[in-house]
KOLNU-280759 format. One record per atom (N, C-alpha, C): x, y, z; residue number from 1; atom name; residue in one letter. Coordinates in Angstrom, 3 decimals. Each point is the difference from the previous one (the first is absolute). Layout:
<pts>
X,Y,Z,NUM,CA,a
...
</pts>
This chain:
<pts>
-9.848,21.632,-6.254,1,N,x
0.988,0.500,0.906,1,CA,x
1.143,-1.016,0.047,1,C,x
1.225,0.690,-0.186,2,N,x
0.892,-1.347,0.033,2,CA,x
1.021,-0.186,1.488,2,C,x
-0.178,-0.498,0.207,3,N,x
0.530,-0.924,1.650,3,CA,x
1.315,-1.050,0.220,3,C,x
0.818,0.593,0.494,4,N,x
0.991,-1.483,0.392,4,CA,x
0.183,-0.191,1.238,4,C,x
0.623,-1.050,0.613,5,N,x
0.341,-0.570,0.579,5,CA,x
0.887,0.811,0.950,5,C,x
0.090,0.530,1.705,6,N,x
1.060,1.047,0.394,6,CA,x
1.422,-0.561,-0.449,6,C,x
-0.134,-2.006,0.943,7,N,x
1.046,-0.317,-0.071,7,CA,x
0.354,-1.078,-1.168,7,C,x
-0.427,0.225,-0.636,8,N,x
-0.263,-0.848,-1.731,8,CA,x
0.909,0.200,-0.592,8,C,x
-0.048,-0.741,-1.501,9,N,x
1.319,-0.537,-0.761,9,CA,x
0.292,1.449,-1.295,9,C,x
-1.595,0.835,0.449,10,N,x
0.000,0.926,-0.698,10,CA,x
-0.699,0.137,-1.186,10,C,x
-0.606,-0.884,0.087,11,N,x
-0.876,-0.366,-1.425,11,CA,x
-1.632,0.864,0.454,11,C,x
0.002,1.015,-1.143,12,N,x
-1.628,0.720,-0.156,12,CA,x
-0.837,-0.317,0.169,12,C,x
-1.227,-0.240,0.252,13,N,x
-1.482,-0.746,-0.102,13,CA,x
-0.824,1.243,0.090,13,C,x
-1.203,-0.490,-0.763,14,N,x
-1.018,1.176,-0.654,14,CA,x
-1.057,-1.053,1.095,14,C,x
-0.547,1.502,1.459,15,N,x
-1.549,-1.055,0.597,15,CA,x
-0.630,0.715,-0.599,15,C,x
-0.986,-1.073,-0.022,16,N,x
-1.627,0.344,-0.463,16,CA,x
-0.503,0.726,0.913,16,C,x
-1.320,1.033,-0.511,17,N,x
-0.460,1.162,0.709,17,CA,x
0.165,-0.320,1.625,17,C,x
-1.066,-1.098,0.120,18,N,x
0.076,-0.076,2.163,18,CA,x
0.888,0.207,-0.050,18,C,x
1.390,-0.202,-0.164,19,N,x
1.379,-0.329,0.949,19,CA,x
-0.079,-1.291,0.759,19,C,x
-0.541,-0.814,-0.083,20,N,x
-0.124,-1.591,0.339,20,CA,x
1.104,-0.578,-0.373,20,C,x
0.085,0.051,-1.312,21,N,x
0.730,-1.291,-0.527,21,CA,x
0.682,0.757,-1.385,21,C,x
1.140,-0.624,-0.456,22,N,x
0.650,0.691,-1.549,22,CA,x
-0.816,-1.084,-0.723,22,C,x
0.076,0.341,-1.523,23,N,x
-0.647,-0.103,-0.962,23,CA,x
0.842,-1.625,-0.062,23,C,x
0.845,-0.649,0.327,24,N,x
0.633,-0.928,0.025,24,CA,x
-0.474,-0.688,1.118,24,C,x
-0.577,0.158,0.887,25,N,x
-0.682,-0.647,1.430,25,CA,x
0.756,0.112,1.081,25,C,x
0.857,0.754,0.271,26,N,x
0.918,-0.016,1.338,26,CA,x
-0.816,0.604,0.970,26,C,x
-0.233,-0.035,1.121,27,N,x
-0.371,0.941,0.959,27,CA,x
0.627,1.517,0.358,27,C,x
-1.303,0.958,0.024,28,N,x
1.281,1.578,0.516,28,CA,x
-0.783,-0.515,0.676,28,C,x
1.372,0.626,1.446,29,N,x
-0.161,-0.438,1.716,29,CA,x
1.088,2.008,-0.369,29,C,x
-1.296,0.615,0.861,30,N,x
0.719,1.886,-0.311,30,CA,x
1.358,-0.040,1.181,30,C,x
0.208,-0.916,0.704,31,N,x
1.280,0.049,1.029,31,CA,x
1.345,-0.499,-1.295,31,C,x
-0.606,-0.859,-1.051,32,N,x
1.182,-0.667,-0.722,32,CA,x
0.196,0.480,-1.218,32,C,x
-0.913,0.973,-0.398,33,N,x
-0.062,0.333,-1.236,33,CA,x
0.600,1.372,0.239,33,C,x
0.170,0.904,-1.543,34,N,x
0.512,1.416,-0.112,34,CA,x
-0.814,0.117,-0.964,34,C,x
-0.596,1.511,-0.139,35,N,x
-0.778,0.409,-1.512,35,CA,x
1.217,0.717,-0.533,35,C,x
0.492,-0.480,-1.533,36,N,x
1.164,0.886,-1.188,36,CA,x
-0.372,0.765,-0.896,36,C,x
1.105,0.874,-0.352,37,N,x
-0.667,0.269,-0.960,37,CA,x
1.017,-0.815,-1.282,37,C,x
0.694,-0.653,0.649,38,N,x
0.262,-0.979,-1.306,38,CA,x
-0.555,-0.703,-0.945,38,C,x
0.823,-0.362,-1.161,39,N,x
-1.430,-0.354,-0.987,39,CA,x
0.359,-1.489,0.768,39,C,x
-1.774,-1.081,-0.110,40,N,x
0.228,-0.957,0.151,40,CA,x
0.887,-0.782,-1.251,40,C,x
0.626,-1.199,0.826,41,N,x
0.904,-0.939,-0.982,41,CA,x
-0.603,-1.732,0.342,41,C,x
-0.996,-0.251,0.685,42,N,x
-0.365,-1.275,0.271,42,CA,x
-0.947,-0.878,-1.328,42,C,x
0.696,-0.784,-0.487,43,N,x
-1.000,-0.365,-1.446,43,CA,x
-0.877,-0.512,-0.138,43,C,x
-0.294,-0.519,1.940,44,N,x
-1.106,-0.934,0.178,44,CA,x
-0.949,1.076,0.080,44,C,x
0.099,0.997,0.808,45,N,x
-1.083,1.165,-0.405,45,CA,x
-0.469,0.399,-0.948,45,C,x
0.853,-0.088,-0.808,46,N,x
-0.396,0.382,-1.649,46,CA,x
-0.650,-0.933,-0.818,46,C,x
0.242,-1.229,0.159,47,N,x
-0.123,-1.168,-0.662,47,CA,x
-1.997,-0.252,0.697,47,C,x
0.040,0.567,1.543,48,N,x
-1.066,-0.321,0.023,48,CA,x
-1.041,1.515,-0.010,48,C,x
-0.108,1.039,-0.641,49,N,x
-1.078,1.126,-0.421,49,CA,x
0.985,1.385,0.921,49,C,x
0.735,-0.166,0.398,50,N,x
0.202,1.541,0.887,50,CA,x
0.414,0.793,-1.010,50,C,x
-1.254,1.347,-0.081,51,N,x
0.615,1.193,-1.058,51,CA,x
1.266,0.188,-0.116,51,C,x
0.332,0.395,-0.988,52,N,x
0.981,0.425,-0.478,52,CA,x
0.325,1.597,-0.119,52,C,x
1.279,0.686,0.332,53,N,x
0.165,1.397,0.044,53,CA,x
-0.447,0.727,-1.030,53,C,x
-0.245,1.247,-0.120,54,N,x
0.155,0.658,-1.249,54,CA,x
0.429,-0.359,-1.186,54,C,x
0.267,0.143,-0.734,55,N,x
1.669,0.367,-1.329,55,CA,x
0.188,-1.551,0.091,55,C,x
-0.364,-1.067,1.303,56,N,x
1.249,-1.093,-0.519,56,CA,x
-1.333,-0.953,-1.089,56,C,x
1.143,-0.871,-0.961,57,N,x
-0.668,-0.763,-0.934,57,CA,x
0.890,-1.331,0.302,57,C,x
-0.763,-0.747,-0.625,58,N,x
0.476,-1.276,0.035,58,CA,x
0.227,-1.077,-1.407,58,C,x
1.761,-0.058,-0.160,59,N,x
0.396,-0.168,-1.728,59,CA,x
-1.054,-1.496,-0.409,59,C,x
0.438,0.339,-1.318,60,N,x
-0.976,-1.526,-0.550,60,CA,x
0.710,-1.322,0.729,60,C,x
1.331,0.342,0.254,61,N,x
0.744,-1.424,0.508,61,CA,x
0.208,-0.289,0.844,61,C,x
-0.494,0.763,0.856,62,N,x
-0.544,-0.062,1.580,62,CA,x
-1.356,-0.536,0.369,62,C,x
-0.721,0.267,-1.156,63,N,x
-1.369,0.036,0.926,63,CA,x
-0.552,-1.342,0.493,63,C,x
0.843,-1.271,-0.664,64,N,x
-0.458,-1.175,1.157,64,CA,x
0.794,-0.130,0.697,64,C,x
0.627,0.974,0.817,65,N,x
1.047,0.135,1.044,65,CA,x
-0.379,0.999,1.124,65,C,x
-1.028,0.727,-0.774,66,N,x
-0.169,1.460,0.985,66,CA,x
0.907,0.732,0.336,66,C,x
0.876,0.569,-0.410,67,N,x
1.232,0.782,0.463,67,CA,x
-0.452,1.144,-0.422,67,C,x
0.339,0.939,0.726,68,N,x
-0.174,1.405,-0.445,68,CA,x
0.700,0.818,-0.188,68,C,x
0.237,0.913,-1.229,69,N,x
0.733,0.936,0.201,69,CA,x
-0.303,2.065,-0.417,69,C,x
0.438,-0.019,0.503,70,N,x
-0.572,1.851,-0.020,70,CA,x
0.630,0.844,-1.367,70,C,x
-0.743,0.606,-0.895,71,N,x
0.852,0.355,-0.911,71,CA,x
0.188,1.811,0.272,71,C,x
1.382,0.087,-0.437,72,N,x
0.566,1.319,0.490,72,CA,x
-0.341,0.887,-1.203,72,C,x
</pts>
C-alpha cells in the first residue's frame, strides 16, 4: 500500500502489510499519513524489499541504484 506524508515534501513510501512502518522504517501514525494511489518514488523503500508495481522493471544501470521505472 503506498502512503505519504498529509503535510510532507511529497515523496511516496510503499508500508509493509501492518501499516506500522514503510519499508524504509518511518513510522505510519494514520492522523499523519494518507493512503495514494500514487506510484511510490522513495528509493529507500525500494532499495530496502518493498514490491514493486506491475509492468515496472528496473534498467541494468539502475539496478545498484534501485530506481524504477514503468514501461509504457
Amino acid at each position: 500500500m503506498n502512503v505519504r506524508q498529509a503535510d510532507g515534501s511529497g515523496v511516496v513510501h510503499v508500508a509493509k502489510p501492518q501499516m506500522k512502518e514503510t519499508y524504509c522504517g518511518r513510522a505510519v501514525d494514520e492522523e499523519e499519513w494518507v493512503i495514494t494511489s500514487k506510484e511510490a518514488n522513495c528509493t529507500a523503500c525500494a532499495r530496502s524489499g518493498a514490491p514493486m508495481p506491475q509492468g515496472a522493471t528496473i534498467s541494468a544501470a539502475d539496478r545498484g541504484r534501485a530506481s524504477v521505472s514503468t514501461e509504457a
